[in-house]
N, C-alpha and C positions, 0 to 999 in steps of 0.2 A: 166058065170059059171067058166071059164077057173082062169079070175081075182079074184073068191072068196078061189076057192083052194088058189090059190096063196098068199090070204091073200092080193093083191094089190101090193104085194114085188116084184116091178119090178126095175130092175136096169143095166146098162152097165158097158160092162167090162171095166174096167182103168187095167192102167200098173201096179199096184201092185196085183189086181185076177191072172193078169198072170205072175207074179212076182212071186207069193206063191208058182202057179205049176211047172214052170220052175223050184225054188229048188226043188223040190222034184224030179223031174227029173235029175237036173245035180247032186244030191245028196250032195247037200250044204248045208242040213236041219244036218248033222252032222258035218259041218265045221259053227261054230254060227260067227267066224269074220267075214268071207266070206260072208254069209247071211244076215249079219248085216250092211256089209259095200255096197252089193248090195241095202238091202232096201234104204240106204241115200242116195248114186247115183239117184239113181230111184225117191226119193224123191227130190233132187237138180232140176229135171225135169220140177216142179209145180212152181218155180221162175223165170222160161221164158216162157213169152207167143210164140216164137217164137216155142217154145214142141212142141203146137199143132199141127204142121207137121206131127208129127209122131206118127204112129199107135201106139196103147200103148204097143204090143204085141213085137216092133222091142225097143220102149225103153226099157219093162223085159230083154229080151233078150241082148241088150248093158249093161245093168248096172251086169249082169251075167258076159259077157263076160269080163267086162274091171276090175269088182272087182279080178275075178281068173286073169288077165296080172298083175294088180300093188300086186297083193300080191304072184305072183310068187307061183300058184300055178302048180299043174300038170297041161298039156294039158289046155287049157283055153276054149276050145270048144272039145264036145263031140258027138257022131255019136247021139246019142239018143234026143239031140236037135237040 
């Protein structure tokens, strides 16, 4: 029953679901290089198997953090994440 609402559209989270909300939270969805240059970080991730270490939720969150250090933006980490 559960599976036909559903339509069978079952799927896990990867680092870029949590990637999408995290901007939205650190409000990088109006800063589009910053957004832009987290998604390629994030995407860099998917060329090492070695990633799979790491939870996807801690890779969004690095490629947040490290896009706002190399692009010097404000504050690179905010209370809200």
């Amino acid at each position: 029953m559960i599976l036909t609402i559903l339509n069978f559209d079952l799927t896990f989270p990867t680092s870029y679901t949590f990637l999408e909300r995290f901007i939205q939270l650190a409000n990088l969805d109006k800063d589009t290089e910053a957004e832009n240059f987290s998604k390629y970080l994030c995407e860099l991730t998917l060329i090492d198997i070695k990633m799979l270490k790491w939870r996807p939720s801690l890779i969004a969150m690095a490629s947040i953090f490290l896009s706002k250090k190399i692009l010097k933006r404000q504050s690179p980490w905010c209370s809200t994440l």
